[in-house]
N, C-alpha and C positions, 0 to 999 in steps of 0.2 A: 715453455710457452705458458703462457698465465691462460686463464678461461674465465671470461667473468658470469654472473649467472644472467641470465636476462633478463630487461626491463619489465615487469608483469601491466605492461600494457591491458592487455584483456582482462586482468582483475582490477585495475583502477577504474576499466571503460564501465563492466559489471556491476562494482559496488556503487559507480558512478549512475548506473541507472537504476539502483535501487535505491540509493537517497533521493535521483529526483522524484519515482513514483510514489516514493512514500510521500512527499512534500505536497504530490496531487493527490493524494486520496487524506491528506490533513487536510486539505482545503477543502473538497468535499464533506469529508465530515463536518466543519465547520458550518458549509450548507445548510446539512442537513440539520446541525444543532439550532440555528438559526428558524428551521423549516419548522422544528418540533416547537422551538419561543413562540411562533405567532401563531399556532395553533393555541401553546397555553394560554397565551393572552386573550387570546377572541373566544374564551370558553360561550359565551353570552350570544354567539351567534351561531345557526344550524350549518352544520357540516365542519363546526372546527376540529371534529377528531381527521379527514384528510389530511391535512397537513403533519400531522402529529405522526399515523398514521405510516404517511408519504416519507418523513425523517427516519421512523425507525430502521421501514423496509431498507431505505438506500445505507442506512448504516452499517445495516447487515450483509448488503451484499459488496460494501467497500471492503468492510474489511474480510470476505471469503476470498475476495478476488486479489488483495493485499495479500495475505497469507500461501492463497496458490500461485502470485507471481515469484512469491519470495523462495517458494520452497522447492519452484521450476529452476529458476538460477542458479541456487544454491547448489542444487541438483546436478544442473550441467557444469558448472564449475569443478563440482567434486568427480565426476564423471571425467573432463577434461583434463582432473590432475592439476588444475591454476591454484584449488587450495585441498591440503592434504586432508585427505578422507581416514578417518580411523580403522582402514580394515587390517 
């Protein structure tokens, strides 16, 4: 009787949700890159470090929250056995 191994649906669905969040947190960054330009540009007017400011913070918290979803996945995946864990 042959055995084939099976489809790895669940690591195609995974990795599949990890390209697309990275894809929304490239575009937020973009945002914010955009958020931090119009503060550079309007140096000449009061209150343009907000902006500036308002870019960094969210830059830093895309990518803490990028990093923790990736590493929660990664995580259960290895957990699940879908991709082999070095132990």
């Amino acid at each position: 009787m042959l055995f084939r191994k099976p489809f790895p649906v669940k690591k195609i669905f995974l990795w599949s949700v990890v390209f697309i969040f990275g894809l929304a947190v490239s575009f937020l960054f973009l945002l914010s890159i955009i958020s931090i330009n119009i503060g550079l540009s309007n140096l000449n007017q009061d209150g343009f470090f907000i902006p500036i400011m308002a870019g960094i913070l969210f830059i830093g918290i895309c990518l803490f929250l990028f990093i923790w979803v990736i590493r929660f996945i990664i995580g259960l995946l290895k957990e699940k056995d879908i991709i082999r864990s070095k132990r």
